[in-house]
Each structure stands twice: as structure tokens, then as C-alpha cells.
C-alpha positions as CSV (number, residue, x, y, z in Angstrom):
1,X,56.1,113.9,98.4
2,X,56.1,110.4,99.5
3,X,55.2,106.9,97.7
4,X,54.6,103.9,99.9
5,X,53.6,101.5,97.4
6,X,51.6,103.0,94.2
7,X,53.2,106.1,92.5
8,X,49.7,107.6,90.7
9,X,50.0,110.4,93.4
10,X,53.7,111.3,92.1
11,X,52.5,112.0,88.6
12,X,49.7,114.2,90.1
13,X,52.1,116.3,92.1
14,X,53.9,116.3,89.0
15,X,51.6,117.8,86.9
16,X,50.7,120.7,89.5
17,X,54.9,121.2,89.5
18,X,54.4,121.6,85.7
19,X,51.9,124.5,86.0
20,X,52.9,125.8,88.8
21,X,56.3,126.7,87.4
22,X,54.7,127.2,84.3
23,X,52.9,130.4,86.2
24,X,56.4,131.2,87.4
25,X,57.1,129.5,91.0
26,X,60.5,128.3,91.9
27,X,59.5,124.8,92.8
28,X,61.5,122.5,95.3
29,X,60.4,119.1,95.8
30,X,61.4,116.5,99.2
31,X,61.1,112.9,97.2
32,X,60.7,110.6,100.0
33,X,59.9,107.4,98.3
34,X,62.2,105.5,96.3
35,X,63.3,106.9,92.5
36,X,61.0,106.8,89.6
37,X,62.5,105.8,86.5
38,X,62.5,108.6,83.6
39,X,60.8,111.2,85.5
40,X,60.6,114.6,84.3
41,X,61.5,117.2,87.3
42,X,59.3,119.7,85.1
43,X,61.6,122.5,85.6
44,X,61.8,122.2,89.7
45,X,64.2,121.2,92.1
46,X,63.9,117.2,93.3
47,X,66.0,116.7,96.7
48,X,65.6,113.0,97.7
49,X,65.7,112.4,101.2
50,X,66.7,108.5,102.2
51,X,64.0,106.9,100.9
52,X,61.4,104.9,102.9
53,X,58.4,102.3,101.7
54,X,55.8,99.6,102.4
55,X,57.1,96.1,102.6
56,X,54.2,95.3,100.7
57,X,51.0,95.9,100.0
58,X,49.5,94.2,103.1
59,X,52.7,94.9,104.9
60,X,53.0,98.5,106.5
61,X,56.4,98.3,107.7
62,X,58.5,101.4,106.7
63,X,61.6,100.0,105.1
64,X,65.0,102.1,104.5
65,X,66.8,102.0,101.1
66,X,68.1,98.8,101.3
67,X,65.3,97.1,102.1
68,X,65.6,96.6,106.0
69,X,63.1,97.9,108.7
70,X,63.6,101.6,109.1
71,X,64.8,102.1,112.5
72,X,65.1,105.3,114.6
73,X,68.6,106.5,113.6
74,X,67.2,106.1,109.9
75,X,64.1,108.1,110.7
76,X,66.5,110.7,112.3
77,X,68.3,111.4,109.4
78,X,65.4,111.9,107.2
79,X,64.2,114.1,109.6
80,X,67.2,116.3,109.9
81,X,67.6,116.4,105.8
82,X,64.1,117.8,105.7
83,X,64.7,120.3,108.4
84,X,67.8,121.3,106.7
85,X,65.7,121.5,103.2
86,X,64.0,123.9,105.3
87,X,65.9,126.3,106.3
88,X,68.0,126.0,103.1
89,X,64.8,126.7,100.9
90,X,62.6,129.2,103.3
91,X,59.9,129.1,101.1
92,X,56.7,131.1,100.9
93,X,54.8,128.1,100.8
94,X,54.5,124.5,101.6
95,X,52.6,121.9,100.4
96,X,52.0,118.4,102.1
97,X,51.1,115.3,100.0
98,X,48.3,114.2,101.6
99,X,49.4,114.7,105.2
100,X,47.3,114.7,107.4
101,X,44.6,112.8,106.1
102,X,47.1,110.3,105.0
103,X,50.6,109.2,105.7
104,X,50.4,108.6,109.4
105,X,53.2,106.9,109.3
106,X,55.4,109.7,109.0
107,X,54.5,111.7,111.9
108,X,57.6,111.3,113.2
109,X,59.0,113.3,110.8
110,X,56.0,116.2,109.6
111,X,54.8,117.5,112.9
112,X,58.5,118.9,113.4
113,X,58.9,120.0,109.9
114,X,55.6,122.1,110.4
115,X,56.4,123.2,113.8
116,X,59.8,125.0,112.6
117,X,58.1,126.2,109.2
118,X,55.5,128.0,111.7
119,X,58.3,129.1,113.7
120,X,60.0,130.7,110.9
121,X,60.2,134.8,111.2
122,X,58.2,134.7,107.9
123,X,55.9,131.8,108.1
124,X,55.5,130.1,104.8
125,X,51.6,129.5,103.6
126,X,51.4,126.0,104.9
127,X,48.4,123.6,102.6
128,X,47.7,119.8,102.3
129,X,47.4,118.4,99.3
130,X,44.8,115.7,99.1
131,X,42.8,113.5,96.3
132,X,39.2,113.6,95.5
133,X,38.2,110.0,97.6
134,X,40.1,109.6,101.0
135,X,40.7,105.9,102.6
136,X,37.1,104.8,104.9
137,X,36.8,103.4,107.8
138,X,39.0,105.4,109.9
139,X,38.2,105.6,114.1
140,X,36.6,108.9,114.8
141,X,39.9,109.6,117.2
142,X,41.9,109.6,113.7
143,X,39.9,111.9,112.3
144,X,40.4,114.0,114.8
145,X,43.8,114.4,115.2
146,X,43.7,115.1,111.4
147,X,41.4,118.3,111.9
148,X,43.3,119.0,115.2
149,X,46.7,119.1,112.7
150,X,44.7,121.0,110.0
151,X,43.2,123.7,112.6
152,X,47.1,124.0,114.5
153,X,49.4,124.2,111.1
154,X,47.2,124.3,108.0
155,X,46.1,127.6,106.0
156,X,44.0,125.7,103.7
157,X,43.7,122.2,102.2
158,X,43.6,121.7,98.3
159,X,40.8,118.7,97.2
160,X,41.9,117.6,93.8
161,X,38.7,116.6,93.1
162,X,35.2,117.8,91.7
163,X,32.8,119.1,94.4
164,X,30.0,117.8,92.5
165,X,31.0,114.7,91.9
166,X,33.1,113.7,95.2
167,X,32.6,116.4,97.9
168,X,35.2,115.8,100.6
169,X,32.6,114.8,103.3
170,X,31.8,111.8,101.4
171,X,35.0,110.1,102.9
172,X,35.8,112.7,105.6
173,X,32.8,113.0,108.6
174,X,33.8,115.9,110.0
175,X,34.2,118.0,107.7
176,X,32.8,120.6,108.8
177,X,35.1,122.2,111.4
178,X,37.5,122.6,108.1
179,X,35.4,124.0,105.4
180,X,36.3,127.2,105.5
181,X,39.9,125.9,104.6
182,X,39.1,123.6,101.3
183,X,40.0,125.0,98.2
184,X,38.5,122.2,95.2
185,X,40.7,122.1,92.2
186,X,39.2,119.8,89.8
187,X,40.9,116.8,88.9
188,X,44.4,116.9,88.1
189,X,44.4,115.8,84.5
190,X,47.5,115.6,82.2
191,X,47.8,117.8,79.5
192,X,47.3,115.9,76.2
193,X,48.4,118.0,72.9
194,X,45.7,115.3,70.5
195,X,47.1,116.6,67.4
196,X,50.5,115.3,67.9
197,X,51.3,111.2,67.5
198,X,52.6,109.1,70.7
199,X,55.8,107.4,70.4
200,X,54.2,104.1,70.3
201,X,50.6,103.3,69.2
202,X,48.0,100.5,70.5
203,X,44.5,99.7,70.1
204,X,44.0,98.1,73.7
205,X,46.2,99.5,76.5
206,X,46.3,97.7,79.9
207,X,47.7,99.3,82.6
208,X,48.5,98.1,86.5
209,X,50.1,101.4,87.9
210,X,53.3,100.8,89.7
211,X,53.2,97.5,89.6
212,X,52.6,96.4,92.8
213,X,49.1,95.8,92.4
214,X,47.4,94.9,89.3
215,X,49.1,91.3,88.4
216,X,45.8,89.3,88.9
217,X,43.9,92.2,86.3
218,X,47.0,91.6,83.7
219,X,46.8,88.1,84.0
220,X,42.8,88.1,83.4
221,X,43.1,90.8,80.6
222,X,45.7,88.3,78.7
223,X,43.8,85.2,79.1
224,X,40.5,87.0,78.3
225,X,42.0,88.6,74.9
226,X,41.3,85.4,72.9
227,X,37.4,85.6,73.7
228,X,37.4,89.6,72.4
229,X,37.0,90.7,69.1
230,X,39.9,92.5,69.7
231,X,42.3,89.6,69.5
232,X,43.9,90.7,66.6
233,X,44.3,94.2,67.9
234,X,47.2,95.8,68.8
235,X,47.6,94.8,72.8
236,X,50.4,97.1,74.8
237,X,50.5,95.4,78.8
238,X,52.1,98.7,81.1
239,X,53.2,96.1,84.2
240,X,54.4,99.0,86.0
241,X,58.0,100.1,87.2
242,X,57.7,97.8,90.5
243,X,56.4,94.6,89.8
244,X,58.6,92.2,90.8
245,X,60.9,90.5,88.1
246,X,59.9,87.0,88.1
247,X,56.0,88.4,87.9
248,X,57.2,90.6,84.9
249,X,59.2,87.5,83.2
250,X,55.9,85.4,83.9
251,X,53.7,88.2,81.7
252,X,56.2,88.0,79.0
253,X,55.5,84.2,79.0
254,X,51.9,84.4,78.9
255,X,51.7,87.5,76.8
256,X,53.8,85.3,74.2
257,X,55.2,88.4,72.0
258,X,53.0,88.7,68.4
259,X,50.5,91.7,68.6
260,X,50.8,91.9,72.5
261,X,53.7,94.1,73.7
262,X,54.9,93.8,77.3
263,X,56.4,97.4,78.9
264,X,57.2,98.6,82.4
265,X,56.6,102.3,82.0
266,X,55.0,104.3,79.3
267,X,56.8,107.8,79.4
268,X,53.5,109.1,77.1
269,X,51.1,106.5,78.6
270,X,48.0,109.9,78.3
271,X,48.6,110.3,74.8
272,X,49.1,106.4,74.1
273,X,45.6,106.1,75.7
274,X,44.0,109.3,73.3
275,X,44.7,107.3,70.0
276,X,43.4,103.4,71.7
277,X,40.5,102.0,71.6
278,X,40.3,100.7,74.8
279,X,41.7,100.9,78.5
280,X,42.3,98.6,81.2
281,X,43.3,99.4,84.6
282,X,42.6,99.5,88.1
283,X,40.8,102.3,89.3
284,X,43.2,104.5,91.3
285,X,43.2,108.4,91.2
286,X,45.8,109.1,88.6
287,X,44.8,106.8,86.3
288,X,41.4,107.9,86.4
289,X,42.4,111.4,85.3
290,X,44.6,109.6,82.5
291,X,40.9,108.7,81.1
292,X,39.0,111.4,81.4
293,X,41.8,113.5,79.3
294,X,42.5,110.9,76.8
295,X,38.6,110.5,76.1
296,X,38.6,106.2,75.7
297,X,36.8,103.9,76.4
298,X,37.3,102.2,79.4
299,X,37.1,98.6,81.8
300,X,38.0,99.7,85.3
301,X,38.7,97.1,88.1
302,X,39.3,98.5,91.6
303,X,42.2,97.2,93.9
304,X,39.9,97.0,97.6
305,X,39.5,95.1,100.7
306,X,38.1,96.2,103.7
307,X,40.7,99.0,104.4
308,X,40.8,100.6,100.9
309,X,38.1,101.1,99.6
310,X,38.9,104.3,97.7
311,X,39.2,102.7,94.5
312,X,35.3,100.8,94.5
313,X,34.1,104.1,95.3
314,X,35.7,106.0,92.5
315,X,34.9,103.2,90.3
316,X,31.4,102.9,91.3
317,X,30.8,106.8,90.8
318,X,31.7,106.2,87.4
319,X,30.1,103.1,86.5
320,X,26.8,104.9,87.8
321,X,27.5,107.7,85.7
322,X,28.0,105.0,82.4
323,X,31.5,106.3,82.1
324,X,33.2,102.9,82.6
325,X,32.3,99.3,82.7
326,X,33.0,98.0,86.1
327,X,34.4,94.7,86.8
328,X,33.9,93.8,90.4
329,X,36.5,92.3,92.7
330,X,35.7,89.4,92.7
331,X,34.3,89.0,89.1
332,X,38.1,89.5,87.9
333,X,38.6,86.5,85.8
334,X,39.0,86.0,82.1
335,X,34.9,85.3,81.6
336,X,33.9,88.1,83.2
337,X,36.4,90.4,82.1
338,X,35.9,89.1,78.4
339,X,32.3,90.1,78.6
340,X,32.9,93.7,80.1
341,X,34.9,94.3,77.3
342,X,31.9,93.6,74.9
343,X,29.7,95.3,76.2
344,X,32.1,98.7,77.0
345,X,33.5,98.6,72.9
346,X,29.1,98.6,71.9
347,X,29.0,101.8,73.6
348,X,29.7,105.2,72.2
349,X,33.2,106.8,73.2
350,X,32.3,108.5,77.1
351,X,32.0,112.3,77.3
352,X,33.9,113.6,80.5
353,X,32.8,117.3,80.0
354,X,30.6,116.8,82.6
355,X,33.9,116.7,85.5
356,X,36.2,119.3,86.4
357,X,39.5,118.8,85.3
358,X,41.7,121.7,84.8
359,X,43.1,120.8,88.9
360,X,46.6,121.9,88.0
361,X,45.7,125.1,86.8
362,X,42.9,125.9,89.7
363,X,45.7,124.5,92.0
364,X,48.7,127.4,90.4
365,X,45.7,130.0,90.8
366,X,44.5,129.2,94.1
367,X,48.4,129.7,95.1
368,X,48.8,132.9,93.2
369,X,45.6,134.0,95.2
370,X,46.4,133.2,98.7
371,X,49.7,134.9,98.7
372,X,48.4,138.3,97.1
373,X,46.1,138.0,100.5
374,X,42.9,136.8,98.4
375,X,41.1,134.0,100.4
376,X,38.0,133.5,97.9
377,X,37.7,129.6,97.0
């Protein structure tokens, strides 16, 4: 498991680790990204390998843990603790987050992790792990080497997504010479129990996922409060465990303390959402699945450019399906945002029935299937 930048993905793997050793699997997890604060292990095994992340959001460059370029001695050692983790472990099967269709990057350490797992006198059952919407825009030669990965090391490939909503070729041309290996889950959901109380309770949540994105959507959402009719509401701001400090400091400034509370992290943030009125948020995977359980009402405004554009098409899917309102990138300011608020709290409360999204379960039984020797999808 490895964060660059947002952490929505670690709370998805998360929840399959919950089910999965709630069905009974020993669990052992390789953290490659920097720690989370107050995460739950959910009963498996987290070994953190030297960690490794963006510079910044447009800045690719694979830093070390103390914040200097990763250089080859550095990628060496990561390599050789997951190799050891390896042989240590010998498990019956491995999961990749998102490699190959993502994390490119870390080539250097993957294609000899797989090679010795499918080396191993009892080869492990060997599956990537991948969200319902894939980054566009990739050259065809990418895409290639991704089913040329998928055809050399991979038994299958689990889309934690809904087939009727986002089927994989959508984002993914060829996906065809891999059908036969897709396994769709449903969307990864959290598991909500909506008769018990959060810790904390708001009306109007807004949320900007780790932090690193989000600040210009917090910033709107705070100035655009005054012009709701949900001023007076109970406001809770979730800046995210990453945002820089001076950023955060600024939010408590603006936010100004009263009915608006300012928070990093919300440990409960699914069942804070189940008792609001109202949502704010980007538009990334895992908080997408944080609405559709908790049932609110919801502005979405996707974090794009011309190189992700995974967001816009998620939110778009859901805008067209009257799930969400939609504020466009370039319609994020306090007017705009002010006026997609009115018009999402005159709507009735969305119903979600319509999506799979028991993908944790349908991920722990598509796992007890393949290793009794069942391949049916």
C-alpha cells in the first residue's frame, strides 16, 4: 500500500483489511507512504517500509522520509525490506494497490517483488487492486506495458467499482485482452452502524481529504457560509492530516471559532456525515463511498487538470444521475458555491440503492473463491 499525496485509497484498503480478517485471513500490510495519524490496523499486521512521497501535488519527485529526493541506495533499501517481507510472510496471496495501472513510479521496486513471489515453490495468488475511474490520457505504450504486467504476473484484477455505473473500459482502452481477469467488487463503502451517535455532531461537514488539495474548496465553503441559510448551522471544516501548518493556522483565522469547528482528522468522519445535513468535498474515490453510505446530501467539487481527470468524471456520473450538485472547477468561489448549496438542501435526501456497494465484502469472497480453485466472477 502506497500514498503519494491523497490518503482516500488507504482507508479503502482499510476497509477490505477489516472484512477480510473479519472472514478469517491473517492480513500483513507493506505501508509505503508516510504514517497516518490514528489509524486502526483492523486486526492485521502494518510493516512500514522507509517511506516515500510526492513533493507536491504538481511535483512527482519521490522524496525519502526526511524530505530529500529519494536516491538509489534509498530505493535499494525499500526494495530489499519488501523482498525480506516476502519471504518472511510467504503468503497465499498478494494484493497490489493499484499497480500496474498506477504507481509507475515504483517499478523499481514491484517488478522484483512479483518476479520472486512467482518464483516462490508455492506461488502466492498474485491480484491488483484498482478503483472504479483510472487516470486518462495515458500513451497507448503505457497501457500496454500495464496489460503486458497484468498478462506476465497477475491472476486477476479487483475493480472496486460498479460495472454499471463505471465499467473499467471507460478509462482503460484495452480492456479487452484482460477481461477474463476482472473481478468488480462494488464500491468499497464503510460500514456505518446509524443507530449509534458519532463522537461529534454537525449539520454541515466540509471535507478536503488529506489535505493537500482542497484549500481553495475550504476557503470558498467559509466565505460562502454567510450567504446560506445554513449560517447558523453547526459547521465542522476536516482540513486533512497534511495540509500544511501555516494553511491550517490561516483556516482557523478565517473560520473565526463560533459555530464553525476547524479539525485535521475525523476518526468517525462516515458516521459524522450520516447525522449532517450537508457535505462538502472534493470528489475523490473514498470520499465518494463516504456519501453513498452515510445517505447526505451533498456539493462535490472535483480536484482536475489535464492529467487527472478522475475526479470530473466521477463527479460528472453523479451529477448526471442527480446524486450531487456539481461545482465546476472553475465555478469554485464563494457565489457559486453559495448557490449550489441552495439549490442541493431544496432537494430530497439522494437514494444510493441504485450502486453497488458492499466492495469489501465481494472483495473477502472473491478471495475465499479463488483460492478453493473457483474462478466464477
Amino acid at each position: 500500500m502506497q500514498h503519494l499525496l491523497g490518503v482516500g485509497h488507504v482507508f479503502r484498503t482499510m476497509r477490505i483489511v477489516e472484512r477480510l480478517v473479519a472472514t478469517g485471513f491473517e492480513v500483513t500490510i507493506a505501508h509505503g507512504g508516510e504514517k497516518i495519524p490514528d489509524i486502526d490496523s483492523c486486526g492485521a499486521d502494518i510493516r512500514y517500509l522507509p517511506s516515500l512521497r510526492w513533493a507536491a501535488a504538481d511535483d512527482t519527485r519521490l522524496l525519502d522520509a526526511d524530505g530529500r529526493p529519494a536516491d538509489d541506495t534509498y530505493k535499494d533499501m525499500r526494495r530489499n525490506a519488501l523482498l525480506q517481507l516476502l519471504q518472511e510472510t510467504r503468503p497465499d496471496v498478494i494484493i497490489t494497490e493499484a499497480f500496474p495501472f498506477g504507481r509507475r513510479q515504483m517499478h523499481f521496486e514491484l517488478l522484483p517483488f512479483l518476479e520472486a513471489a512467482s518464483a516462490l515453490a508455492k506461488r502466492p495468488i498474485i491480484l491488483a487492486s484498482i478503483r472504479d475511474i483510472l487516470q486518462e490520457g495515458n500513451k497507448p505504450s503505457k497501457d500496454m506495458q500495464t496489460v503486458e504486467i497484468i498478462e506476465q504476473f497477475f491472476d486477476g484484477v479487483l475493480v472496486h467499482g460498479d460495472a454499471r455505473l463505471t465499467p473499467l473500459e471507460t478509462t482503460f482502452p484495452f480492456v479487452d485482452k484482460i477481461r477474463d481477469k476482472l473481478h468488480y467488487t462494488g464500491i468499497v463503502t464503510p460500514r456505518i452502524n446509524l443507530e449509534s451517535e458519532p463522537q461529534t455532531r454537525f449539520d454541515v461537514v466540509v471535507t478536503a481529504g488529506g489535505g493537500m488539495l482542497g484549500r481553495e474548496l475550504i476557503r470558498a465553503a467559509l466565505f460562502a457560509r454567510e450567504s446560506t441559510n445554513l449560517k447558523d448551522a453547526r459547521w465542522c471544516v476536516c482540513a486533512g492530516p497534511y495540509m500544511a501548518l501555516e494553511e491550517f493556522n490561516a483556516l482557523g483565522e478565517l473560520a473565526g471559532g463560533g459555530n464553525v469547528t476547524l479539525r485535521r482528522f475525523l476518526p468517525d468522519l462516515p458516521a459524522v456525515l450520516s447525522k449532517a445535513e450537508l457535505s462538502i468535498s472534493l470528489a475523490g474515490y473514498n470520499t465518494v463511498a463516504d456519501l453513498m453510505a452515510a445517505g447526505c446530501r451533498a456539493v462535490i467539487a472535483p480536484q482536475w487538470n489535464n492529467k487527472e481527470t478522475e475526479q470530473l468524471r466521477r463527479a460528472e456520473l453523479l451529477s448526471q444521475r442527480g446524486l450531487v450538485e456539481m461545482v465546476g472547477h472553475e465555478e469554485k468561489t464563494p457565489a457559486m458555491l453559495a448557490e449550489a448549496i441552495r439549490r442541493v438542501m431544496a432537494k430530497p435526501v439522494p437514494d444510493w440503492r441504485s450502486i453497488e456497494t458492499e466492495g469489501a465484502a465481494r472483495t473477502a469472497e472473491t478471495l475465499s473463491r479463488l483460492i478453493s480453485g473457483s474462478s466464477n466472477p
